[in-house]
N, C-alpha and C positions, 0 to 999 in steps of 0.2 A: 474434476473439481471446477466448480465456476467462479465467477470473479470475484462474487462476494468472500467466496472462502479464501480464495487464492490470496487477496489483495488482506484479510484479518490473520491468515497465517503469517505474512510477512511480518506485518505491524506487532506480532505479538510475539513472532522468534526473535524480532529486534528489542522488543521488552520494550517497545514505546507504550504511547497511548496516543488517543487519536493528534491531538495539538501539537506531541511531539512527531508524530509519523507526517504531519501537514507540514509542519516547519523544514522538516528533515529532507522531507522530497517535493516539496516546491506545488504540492497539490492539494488547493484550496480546500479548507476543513468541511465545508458543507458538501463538495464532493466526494469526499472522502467518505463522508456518512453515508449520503444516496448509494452511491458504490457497494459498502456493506451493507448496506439495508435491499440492496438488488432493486432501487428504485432507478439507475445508471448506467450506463456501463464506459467502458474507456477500451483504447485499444490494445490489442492483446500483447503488442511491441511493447508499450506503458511496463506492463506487467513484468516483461524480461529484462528490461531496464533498469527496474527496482529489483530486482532478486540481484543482479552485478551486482548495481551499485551498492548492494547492504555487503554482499557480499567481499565486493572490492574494498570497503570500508570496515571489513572484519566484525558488521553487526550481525551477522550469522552465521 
């Protein structure tokens, strides 16, 4: 799976939307687009960081 799917899978098992998914994890809304649009990428640590946190936070 690449980042674009990884990073829109998250976002939408937490039932956000993008503004909330930028609020919630502290990564600016415009990157957040580029990201799922695979114009970006971020590091792959990022990624594992956010699956805890939603996790530790009982959002998935």
């Amino acid at each position: 799976m690449n980042q674009s799917d990884e990073i829109i899978k998250l976002r939408t098992m937490a039932g956000m939307n993008r503004k909330e998914f930028s609020e919630y994890s502290g990564i600016p809304c415009e990157l957040l687009e580029d990201v799922e649009n695979g114009k970006k990428r971020v590091s792959e640590y990022l990624l594992v960081l956010l699956n805890y946190k939603l996790q530790l936070d009982k959002k998935i």
